[in-house]
C-alpha positions in Angstrom: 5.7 33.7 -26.7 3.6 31.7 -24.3 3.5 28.1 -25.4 0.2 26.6 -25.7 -1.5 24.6 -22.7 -3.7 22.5 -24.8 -0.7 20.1 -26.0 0.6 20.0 -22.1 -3.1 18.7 -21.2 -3.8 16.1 -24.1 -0.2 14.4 -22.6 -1.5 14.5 -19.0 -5.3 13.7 -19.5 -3.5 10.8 -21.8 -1.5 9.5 -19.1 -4.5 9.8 -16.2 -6.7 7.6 -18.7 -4.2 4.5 -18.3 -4.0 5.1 -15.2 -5.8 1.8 -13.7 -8.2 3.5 -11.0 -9.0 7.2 -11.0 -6.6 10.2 -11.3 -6.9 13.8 -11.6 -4.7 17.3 -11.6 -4.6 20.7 -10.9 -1.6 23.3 -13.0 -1.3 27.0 -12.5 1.6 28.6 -14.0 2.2 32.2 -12.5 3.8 33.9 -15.2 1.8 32.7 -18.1 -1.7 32.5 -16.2 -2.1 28.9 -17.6 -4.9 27.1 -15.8 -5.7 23.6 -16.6 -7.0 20.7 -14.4 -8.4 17.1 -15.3 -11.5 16.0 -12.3 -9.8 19.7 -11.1 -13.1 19.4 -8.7 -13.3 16.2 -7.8 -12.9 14.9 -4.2 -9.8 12.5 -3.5 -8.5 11.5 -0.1 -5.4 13.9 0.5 -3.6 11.3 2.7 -0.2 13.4 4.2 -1.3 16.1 2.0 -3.9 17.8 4.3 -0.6 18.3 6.3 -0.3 21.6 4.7 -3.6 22.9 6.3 -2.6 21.8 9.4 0.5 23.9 9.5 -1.6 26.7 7.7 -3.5 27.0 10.7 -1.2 26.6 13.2 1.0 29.7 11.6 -2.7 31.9 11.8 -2.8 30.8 15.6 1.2 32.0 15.8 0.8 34.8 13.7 -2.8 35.9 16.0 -0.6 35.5 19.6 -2.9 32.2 20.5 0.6 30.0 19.5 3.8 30.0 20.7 6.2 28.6 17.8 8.5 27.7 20.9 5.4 26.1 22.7 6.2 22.4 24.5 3.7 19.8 23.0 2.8 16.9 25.4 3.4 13.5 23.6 0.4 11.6 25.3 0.2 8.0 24.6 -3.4 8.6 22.5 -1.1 10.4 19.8 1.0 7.9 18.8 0.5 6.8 15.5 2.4 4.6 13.4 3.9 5.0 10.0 5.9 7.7 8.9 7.8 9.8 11.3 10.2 10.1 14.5 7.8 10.7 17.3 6.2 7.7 17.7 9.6 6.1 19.0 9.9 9.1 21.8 9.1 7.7 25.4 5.4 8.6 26.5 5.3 12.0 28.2 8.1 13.8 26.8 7.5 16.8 24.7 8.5 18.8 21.5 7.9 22.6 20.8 5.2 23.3 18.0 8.2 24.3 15.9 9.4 20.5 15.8 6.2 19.0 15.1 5.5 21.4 12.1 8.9 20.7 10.8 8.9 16.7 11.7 4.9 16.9 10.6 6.1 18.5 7.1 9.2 17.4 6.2 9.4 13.5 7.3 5.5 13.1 7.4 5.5 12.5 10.8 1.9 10.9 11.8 2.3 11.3 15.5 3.0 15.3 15.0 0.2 15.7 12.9 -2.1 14.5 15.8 -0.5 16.0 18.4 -0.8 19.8 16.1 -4.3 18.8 15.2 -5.6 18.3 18.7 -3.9 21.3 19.8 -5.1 23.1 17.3 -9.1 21.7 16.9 -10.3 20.0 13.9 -13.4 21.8 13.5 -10.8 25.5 13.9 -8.3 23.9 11.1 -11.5 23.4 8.9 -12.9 26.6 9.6 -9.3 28.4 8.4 -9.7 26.3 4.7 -12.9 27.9 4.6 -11.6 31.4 5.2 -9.4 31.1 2.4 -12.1 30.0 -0.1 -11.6 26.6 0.1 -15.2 24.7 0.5 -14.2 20.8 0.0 -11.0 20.4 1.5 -11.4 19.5 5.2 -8.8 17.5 7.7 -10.9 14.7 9.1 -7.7 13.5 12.0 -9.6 14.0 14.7 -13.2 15.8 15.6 -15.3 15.9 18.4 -17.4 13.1 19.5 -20.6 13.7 18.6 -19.4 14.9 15.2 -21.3 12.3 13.0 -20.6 14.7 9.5 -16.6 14.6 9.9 -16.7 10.8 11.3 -19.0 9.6 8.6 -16.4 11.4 5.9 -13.4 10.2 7.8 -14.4 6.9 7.4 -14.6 7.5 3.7 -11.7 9.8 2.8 -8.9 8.8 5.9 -7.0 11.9 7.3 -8.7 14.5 4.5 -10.5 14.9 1.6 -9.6 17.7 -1.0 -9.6 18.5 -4.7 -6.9 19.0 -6.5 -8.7 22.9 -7.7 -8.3 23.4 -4.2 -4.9 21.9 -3.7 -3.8 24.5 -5.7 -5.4 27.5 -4.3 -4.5 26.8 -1.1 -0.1 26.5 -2.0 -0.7 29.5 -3.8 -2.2 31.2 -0.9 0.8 30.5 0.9 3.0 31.5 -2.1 1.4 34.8 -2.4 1.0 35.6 1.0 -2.6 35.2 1.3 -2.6 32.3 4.0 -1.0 34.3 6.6 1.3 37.4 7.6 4.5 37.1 5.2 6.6 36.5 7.6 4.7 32.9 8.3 4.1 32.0 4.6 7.8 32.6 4.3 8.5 29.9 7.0 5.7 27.6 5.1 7.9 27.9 2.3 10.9 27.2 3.6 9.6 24.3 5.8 7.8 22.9 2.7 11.2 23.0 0.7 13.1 20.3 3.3 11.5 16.9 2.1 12.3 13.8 2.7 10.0 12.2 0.4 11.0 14.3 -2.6 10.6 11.3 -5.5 7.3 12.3 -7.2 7.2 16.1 -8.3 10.4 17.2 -6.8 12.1 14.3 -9.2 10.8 15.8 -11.8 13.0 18.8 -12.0 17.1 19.5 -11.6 17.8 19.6 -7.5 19.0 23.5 -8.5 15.6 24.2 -8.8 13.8 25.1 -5.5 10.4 22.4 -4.8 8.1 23.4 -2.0 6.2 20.0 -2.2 4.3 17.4 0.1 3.2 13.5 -0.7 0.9 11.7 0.6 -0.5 8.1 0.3 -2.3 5.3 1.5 -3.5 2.0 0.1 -5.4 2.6 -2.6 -4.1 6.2 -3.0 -1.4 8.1 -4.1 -0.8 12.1 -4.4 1.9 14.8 -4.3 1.3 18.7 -4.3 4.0 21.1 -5.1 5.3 25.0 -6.1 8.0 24.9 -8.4 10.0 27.7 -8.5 10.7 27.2 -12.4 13.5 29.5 -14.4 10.3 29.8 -16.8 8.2 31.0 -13.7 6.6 29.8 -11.0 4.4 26.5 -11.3 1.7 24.9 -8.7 0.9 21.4 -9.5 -1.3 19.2 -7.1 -2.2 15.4 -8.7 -4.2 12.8 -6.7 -4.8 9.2 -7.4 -7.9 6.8 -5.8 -9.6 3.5 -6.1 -6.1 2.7 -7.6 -5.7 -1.4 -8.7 -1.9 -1.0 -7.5 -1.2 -1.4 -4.1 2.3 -2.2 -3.0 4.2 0.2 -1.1 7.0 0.3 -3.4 8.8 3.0 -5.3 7.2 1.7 -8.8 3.5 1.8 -7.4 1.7 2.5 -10.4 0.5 6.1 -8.9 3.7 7.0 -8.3 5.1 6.2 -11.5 2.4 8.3 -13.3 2.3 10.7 -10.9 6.4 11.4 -11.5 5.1 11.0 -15.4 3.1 13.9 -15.3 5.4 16.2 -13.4 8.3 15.3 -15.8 6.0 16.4 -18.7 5.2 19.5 -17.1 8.8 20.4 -16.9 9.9 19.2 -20.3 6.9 21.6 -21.1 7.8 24.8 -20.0 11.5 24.3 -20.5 11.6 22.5 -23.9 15.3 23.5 -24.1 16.8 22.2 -20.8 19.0 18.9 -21.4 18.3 17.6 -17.5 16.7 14.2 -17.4 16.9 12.2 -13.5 20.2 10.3 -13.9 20.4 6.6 -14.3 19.5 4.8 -11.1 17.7 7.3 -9.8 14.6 4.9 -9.3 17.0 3.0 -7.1 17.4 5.8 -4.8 13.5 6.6 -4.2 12.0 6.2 -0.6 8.5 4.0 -0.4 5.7 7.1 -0.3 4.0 7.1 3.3 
């Protein structure tokens, strides 16, 4: 018997509400067809999370011939971006094929392969796949074309991307179901999603048995993680997103981090009332600082 979605939500709408800034959600469960969101439609910045779209795309572009996965990617000195990731420490002019930037752009959050893919790629092409797949508010915002006043006027509000967390959703299950590209590609975007560094908000919540395809993001005054949870009760897509948050510090108990791993661990404990696993002692001490 399905259990009922209404208790799960009254915990997670609870723990949003003390939340000190604004936070909001996004759950589909495969198997029992459970939908439930809180601000599901709102816009939040996506921070590393747009990520996802930009590998989206750059699998259509493989998948349609325009792309070779073993294509050599130019590290020009207007790429490098500090932060998260390898590349920025590589000597100017060198290269990577476009199957190390997706992996380095996905799995380690690597800023400087996220330019590098989005400029190879085009913006305004990237934004034009989200809308293919239904998705009408999520748009990467990295880099656009000069005279583009809409995207810079929206990047200087929402950083690398702007989403909701409705969408967030739609578009992991897209690439779950096969939807965002030939299965042979949303294979790989599973499998390249699956190798995360930063694996301490929704990937924490659950036993490391269980199979996460998951990607963070964060900046300032946001924080946010996205994920497809290959559950033993079924498959689960959660996307939660943070902004105008009061906490700050880039530390592993950042408020929006803390209630962001609160609401995955009460999705788990949901659907698998039964399962003894709770994250070990110490575990906290263990967590990388979100980038």
């Amino acid at each position: 018997m399905a259990p009922d979605p209404r208790t799960l939500k009254a915990k997670l709408d609870s723990i949003c509400e003390r939340f000190r800034g604004v936070m909001g959600y996004s759950l589909y469960h495969t198997r029992y067809h459970h939908r439930i969101n809180r601000l599901g439609d709102e816009i939040f910045p996506t921070a590393s999370t747009i990520k996802v779209a930009v590998m989206s795309k750059a699998f259509e572009e493989i998948d349609m011939g325009r792309l070779r996965y073993s294509e050599k990617l130019p590290i020009l000195p207007e790429d490098i971006r500090d932060g998260a990731g390898l590349l920025q420490f590589f000597k100017e002019n060198q290269s990577v094929d476009v199957r190390t930037a997706i992996h380095l752009m996905i799995t380690v959050s690597d800023n400087t392969a996220t330019i590098m893919m989005a400029r190879r790629l085009g913006t305004v092409e990237v934004n034009k796949h989200l809308q293919r797949l239904g998705l009408k508010h999520t748009r990467l915002l990295a880099l656009h074309p000069p005279d583009d006043s809409e995207l810079k006027s929206l990047r200087d509000k929402w950083g690398m991307g702007m989403c909701t967390p409705n969408e967030m959703v739609a578009l992991l299950d897209a690439i779950r179901t096969g939807k965002a590209g030939t299965p042979a590609g949303c294979d790989r975007m599973l499998r390249i999603l699956s190798h995360q560094f930063f694996d301490d908000l929704i990937g924490s919540s659950v036993p490391p048995w269980v199979v996460c395809c998951i990607k963070s993001g964060a900046i300032s005054r946001s924080r946010s993680d996205i994920g497809i949870v290959f559950a033993p009760s079924g498959a689960y897509i959660l996307a939660v997103y943070t902004k105008e948050a009061e906490d700050t510090r880039w530390t592993p108990d950042n408020e929006g981090e803390q209630a962001i791993r609160e609401v995955a661990h009460e999705v788990w404990r949901f659907y698998h009332p039964r399962d003894p696993w709770r994250p070990p002692p110490g575990a906290e001490k263990l967590a990388a600082e979100a980038t």
